[in-house]
C-alpha positions as CSV (number, residue, x, y, z in Angstrom):
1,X,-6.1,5.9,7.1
2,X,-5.3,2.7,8.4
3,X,-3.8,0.2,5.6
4,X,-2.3,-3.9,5.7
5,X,0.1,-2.9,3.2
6,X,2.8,-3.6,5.2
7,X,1.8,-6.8,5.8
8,X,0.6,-7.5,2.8
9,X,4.4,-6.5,1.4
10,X,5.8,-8.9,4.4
11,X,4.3,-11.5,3.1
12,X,5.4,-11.9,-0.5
13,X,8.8,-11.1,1.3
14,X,9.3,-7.8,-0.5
15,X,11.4,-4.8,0.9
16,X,9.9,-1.4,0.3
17,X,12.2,-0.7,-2.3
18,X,10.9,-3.9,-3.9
19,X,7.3,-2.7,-3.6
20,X,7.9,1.1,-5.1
21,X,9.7,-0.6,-8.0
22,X,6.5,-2.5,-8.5
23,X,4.4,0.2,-8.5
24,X,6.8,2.8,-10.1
25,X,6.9,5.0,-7.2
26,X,9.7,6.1,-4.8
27,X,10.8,4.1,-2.0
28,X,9.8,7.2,0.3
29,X,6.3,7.0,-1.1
30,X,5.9,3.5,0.1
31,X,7.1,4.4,3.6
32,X,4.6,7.7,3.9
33,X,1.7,5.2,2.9
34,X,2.9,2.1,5.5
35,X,2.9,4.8,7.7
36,X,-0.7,6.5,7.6
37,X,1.3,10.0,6.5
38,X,-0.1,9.8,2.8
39,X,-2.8,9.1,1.1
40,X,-2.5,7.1,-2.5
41,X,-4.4,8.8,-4.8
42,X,-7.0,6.0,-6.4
43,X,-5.0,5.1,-9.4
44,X,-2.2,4.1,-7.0
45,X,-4.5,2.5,-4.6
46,X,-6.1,0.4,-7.5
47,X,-2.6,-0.7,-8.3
48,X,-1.4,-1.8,-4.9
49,X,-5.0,-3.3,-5.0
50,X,-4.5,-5.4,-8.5
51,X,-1.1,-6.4,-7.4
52,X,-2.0,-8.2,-4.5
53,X,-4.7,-9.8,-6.1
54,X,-7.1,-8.0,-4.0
55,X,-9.4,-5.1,-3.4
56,X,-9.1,-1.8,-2.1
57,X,-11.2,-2.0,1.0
58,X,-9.1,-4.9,1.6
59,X,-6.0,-2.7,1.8
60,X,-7.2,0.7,3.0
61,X,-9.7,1.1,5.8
62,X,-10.3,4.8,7.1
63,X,-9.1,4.8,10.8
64,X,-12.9,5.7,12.2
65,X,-14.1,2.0,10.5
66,X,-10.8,0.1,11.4
């Protein structure tokens, strides 16, 4: 799955550690999403959704529509 978290994170200036804190998940969690390795499940992708003021097609695009 192909996501713009990282930019979206980049933006706001945040670190990853700054981003897991905001969404109460592990720093290690943050990096295996940035990095296509994990999935979020939909509660967590709603959040990273809501806290960029976004939605969640905005933020995660399977890699076969990206």
């Amino acid at each position: 799955m192909e996501n713009a978290l990282p930019t979206l994170r980049q933006e706001r200036g945040w670190s990853q550690q700054r981003l897991a804190e905001e969404l109460g998940v592990s720093r290690q969690t943050v990096i295996s999403i940035e990095r296509g390795r994990f999935d979020p499940s939909l509660p967590l992708a709603f959040r990273i959704a809501r806290l960029f003021g976004t939605s969640i097609e905005a933020v995660f695009q399977p890699e076969d529509e990206a």
